[in-house]
C-alpha positions as CSV (number, residue, x, y, z in Angstrom):
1,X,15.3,-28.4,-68.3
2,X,15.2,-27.6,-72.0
3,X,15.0,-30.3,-75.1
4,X,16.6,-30.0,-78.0
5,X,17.2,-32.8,-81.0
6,X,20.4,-33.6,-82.7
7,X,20.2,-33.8,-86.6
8,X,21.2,-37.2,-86.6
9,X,17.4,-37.6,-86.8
10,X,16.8,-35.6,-90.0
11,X,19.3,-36.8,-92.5
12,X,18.1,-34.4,-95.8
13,X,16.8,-31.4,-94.5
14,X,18.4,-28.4,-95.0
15,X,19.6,-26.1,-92.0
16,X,16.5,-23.8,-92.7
17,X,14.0,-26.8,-92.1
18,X,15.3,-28.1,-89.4
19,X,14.9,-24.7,-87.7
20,X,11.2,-24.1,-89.2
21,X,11.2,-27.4,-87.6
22,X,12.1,-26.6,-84.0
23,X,9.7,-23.8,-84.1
24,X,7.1,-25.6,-85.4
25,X,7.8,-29.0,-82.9
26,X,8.5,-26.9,-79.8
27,X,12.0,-27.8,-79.0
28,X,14.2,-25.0,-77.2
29,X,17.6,-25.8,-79.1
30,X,19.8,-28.1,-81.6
31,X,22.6,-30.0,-81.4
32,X,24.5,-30.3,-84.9
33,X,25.8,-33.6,-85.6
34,X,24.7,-33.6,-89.8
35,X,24.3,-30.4,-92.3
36,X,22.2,-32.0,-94.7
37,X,22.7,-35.5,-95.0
38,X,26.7,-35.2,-94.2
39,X,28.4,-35.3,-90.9
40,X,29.1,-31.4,-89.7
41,X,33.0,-30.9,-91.2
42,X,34.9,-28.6,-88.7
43,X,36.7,-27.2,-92.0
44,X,33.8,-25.8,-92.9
45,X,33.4,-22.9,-95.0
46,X,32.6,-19.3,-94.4
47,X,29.0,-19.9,-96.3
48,X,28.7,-22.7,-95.1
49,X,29.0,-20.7,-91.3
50,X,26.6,-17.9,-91.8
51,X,23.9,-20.4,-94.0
52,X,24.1,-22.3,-90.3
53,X,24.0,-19.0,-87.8
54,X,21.3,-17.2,-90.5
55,X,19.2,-20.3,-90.5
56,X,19.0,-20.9,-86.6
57,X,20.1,-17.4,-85.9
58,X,17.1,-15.4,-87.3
59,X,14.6,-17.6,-85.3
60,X,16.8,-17.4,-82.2
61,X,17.6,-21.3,-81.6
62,X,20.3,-21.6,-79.9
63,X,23.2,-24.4,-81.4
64,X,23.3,-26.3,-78.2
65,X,26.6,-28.9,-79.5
66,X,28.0,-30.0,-81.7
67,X,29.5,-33.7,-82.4
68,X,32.5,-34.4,-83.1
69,X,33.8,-37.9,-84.0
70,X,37.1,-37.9,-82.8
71,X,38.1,-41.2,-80.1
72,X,41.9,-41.2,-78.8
73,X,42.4,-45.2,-77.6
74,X,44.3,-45.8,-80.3
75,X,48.1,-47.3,-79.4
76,X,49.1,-44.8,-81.7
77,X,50.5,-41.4,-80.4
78,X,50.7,-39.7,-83.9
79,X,46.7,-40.9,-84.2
80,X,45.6,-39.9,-81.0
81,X,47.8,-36.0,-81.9
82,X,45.5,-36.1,-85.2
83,X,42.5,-37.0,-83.1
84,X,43.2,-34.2,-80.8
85,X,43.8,-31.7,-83.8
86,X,40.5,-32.4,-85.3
87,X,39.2,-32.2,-81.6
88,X,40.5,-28.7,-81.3
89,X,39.0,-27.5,-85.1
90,X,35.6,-28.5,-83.2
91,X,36.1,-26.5,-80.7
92,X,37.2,-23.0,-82.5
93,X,34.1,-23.7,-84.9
94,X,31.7,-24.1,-81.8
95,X,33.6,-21.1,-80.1
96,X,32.6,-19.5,-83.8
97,X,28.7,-20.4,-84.1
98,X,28.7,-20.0,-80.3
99,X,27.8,-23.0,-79.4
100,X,28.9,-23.8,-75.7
101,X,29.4,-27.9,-76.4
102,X,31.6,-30.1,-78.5
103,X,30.7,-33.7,-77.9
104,X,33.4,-36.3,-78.3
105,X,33.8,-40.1,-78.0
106,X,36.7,-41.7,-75.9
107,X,36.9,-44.9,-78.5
108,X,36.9,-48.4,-78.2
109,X,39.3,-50.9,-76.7
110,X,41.9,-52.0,-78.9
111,X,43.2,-55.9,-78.8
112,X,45.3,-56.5,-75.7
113,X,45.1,-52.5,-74.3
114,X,44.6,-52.7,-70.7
115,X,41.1,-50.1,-69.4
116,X,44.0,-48.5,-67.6
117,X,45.9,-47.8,-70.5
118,X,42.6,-46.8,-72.5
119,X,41.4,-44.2,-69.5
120,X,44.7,-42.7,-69.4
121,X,44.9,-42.1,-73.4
122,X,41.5,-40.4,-73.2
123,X,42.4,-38.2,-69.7
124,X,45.9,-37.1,-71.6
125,X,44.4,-36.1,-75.2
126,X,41.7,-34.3,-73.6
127,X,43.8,-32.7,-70.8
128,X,45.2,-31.5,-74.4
129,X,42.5,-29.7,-75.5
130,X,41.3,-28.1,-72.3
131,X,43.4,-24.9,-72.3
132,X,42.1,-24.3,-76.0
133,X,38.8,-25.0,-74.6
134,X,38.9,-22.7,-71.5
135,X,40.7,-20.0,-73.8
136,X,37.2,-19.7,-76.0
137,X,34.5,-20.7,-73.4
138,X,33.9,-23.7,-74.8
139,X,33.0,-26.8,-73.1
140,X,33.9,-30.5,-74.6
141,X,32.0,-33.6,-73.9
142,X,33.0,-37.1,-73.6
143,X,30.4,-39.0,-74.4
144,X,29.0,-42.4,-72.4
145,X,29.7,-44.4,-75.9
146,X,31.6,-47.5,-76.9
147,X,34.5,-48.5,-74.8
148,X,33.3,-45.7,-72.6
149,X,29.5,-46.8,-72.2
150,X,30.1,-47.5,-68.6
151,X,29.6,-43.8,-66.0
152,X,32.9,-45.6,-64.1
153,X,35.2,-45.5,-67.0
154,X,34.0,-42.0,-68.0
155,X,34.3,-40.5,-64.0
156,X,37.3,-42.4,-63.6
157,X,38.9,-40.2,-67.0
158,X,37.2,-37.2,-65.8
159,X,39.2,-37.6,-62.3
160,X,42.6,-37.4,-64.5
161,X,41.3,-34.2,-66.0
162,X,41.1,-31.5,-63.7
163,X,40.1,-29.1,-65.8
164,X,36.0,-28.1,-65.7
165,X,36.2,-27.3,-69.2
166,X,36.2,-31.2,-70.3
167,X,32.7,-33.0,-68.8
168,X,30.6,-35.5,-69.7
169,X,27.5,-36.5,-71.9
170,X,25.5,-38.3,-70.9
171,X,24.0,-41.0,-73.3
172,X,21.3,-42.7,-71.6
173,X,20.9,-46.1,-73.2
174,X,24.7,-47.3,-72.7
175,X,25.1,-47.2,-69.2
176,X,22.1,-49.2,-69.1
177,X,22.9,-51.8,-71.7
178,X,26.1,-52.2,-69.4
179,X,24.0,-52.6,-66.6
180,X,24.2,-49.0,-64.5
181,X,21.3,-47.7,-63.4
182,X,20.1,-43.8,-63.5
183,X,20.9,-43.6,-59.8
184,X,24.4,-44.4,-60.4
185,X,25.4,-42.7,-63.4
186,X,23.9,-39.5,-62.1
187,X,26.1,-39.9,-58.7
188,X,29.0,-41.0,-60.4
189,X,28.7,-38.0,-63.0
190,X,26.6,-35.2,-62.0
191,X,29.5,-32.8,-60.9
192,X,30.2,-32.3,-64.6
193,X,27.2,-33.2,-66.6
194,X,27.1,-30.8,-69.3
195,X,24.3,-32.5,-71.6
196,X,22.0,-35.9,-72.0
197,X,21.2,-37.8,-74.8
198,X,17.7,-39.8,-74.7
199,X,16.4,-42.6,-76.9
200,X,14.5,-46.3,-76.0
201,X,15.2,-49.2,-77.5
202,X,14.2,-52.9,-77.3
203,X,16.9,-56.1,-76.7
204,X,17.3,-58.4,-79.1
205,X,19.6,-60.8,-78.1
206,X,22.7,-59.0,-77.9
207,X,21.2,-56.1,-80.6
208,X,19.4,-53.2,-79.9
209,X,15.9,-52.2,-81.6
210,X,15.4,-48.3,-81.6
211,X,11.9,-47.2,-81.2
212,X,9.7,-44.8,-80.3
213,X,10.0,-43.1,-77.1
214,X,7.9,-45.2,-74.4
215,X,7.8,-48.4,-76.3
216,X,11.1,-49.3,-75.2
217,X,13.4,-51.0,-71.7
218,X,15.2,-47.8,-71.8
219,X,14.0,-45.8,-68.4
220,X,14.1,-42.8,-69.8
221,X,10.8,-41.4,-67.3
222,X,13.1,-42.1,-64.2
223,X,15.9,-40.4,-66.0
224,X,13.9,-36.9,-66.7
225,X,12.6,-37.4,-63.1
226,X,15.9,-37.7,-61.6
227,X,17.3,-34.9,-63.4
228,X,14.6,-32.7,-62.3
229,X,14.9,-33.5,-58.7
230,X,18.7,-32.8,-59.4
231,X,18.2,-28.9,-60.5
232,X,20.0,-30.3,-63.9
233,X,19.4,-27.3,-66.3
234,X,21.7,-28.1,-69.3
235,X,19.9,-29.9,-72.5
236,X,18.0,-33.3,-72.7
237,X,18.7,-34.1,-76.6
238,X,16.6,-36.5,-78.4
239,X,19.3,-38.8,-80.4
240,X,17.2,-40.6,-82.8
241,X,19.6,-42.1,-85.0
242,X,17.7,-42.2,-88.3
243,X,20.7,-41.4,-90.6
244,X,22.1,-44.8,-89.2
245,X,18.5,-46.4,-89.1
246,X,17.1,-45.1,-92.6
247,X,14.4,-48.2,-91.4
248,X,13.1,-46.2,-87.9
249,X,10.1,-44.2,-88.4
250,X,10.9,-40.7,-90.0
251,X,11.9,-37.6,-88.3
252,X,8.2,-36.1,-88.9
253,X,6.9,-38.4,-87.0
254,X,9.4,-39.3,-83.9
255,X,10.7,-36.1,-83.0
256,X,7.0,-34.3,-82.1
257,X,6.1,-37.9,-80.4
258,X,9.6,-37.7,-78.2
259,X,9.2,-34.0,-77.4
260,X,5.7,-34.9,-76.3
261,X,6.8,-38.0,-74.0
262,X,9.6,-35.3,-72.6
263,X,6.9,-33.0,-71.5
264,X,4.7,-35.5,-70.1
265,X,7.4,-37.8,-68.2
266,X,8.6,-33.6,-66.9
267,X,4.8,-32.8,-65.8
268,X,4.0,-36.6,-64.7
269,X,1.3,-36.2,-67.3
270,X,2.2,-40.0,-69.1
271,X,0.1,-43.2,-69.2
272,X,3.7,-45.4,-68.8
């Protein structure tokens, strides 16, 4: 198993500190979701390309994903087409940095859309962008995130799509704010898990807190010891959302106290 950190944590540094950063921390990969303190643009320049490939290149970190925003629920065919367009820019620029992930979201439900109707949308855009995705050796995630949060909903689209180059990411805190446990999402998903997100969190009410990892409900130890016993040997990718959060403690301090929990919860070395 290998960790990596998506730069959702690290809104502000440059591509060049975030990779002194790895080094320096001990993570194996990263997972691109912000250059700088803007969400990755898959019309990115060429500069733009080789500042990202030089700065994580010369130090040999590997790009483990990238993440995409794109959601295809909408009622709207000509919006789901755009969706799948930006989808498929995603994927040639990961096939470019080469980068064997794309994460994407499914979307949430719009008013009176049927879960049917919702799971079918999803299957059929991403049925879409499979041949594109096989054609450059690129894999695309969908992501256990809003109207998708639930393993069911995301193996239920997964069985409309038969192609192996669409799989699954998955986020650890969703499934269990639905109410799934580890056991079940990892039976319900394993087949075609392609990459994990980890992060803890307290309930509040219906709201989330995000905090350290360890101090939270998420069970994030039975997670890394499930995957272990499961020969899982993609990423584990520390999601700690600080360019949403700006208030959750900064990346200099949660990202070498998360890769520390990962090791211990990996070694059964932890005190929780």
């Amino acid at each position: 198993m290998k960790f990596a950190f998506s730069t959702l944590a690290c809104p502000g540094w440059s591509p060049d500190q975030t990779a002194a950063n790895i080094v320096e921390y001990g993570y194996d990969g990263v997972e691109i979701r912000l250059v700088g303190s803007d969400l990755i643009d898959a019309r990115m320049g060429i500069e733009e390309r080789l500042q990202l490939k030089r700065a994580y290149g010369d130090l040999h970190i590997p790009i483990v994903c990238l993440g995409a925003s794109s959601k295809f629920t909408s009622v709207e065919a000509k919006e789901r087409e755009r969706e799948q367009n930006e989808l498929l820019r995603f994927v040639e620029l990961a096939s470019d940095l080469e980068c064997p992930l794309v994460r994407t979201f499914g979307g949430a439900t719009p008013t009176g859309a049927s879960e049917q109707e919702c799971i079918s949308r999803v299957a059929e855009s991403l049925s879409r962008v499979a041949r594109r995705a096989e054609e450059l050796g690129v894999r695309v995630v969908l992501e256990t995130h809003d109207g998708f949060s639930s393993a069911k909903k995301v193996a239920e689209a997964l069985r409309q799509i038969p192609s192996p180059a669409i799989g699954v990411l998955w986020d650890t805190h969703h499934p269990y704010r639905v109410g799934e446990t580890h056991e079940e999402v990892l039976a319900l998903l394993k087949e075609r898990l392609y990459h994990v997100h980890v992060k803890d969190a307290k309930r509040h009410g219906s709201d989330w807190e995000l905090v350290l990892l360890g101090e939270g409900e998420v069970p994030v130890k039975d997670v890394v010891e499930v995957l272990s016993a499961s020969s899982y040997d993609g990423y584990v990718s520390v999601e700690w959302e600080k360019k949403w959060h700006p208030e959750i403690p900064d990346p200099e301090i949660a990202l070498p106290q998360h890769l520390r929990q990962l090791n211990a919860y990996l070694t059964g070395n932890h005190s929780k």
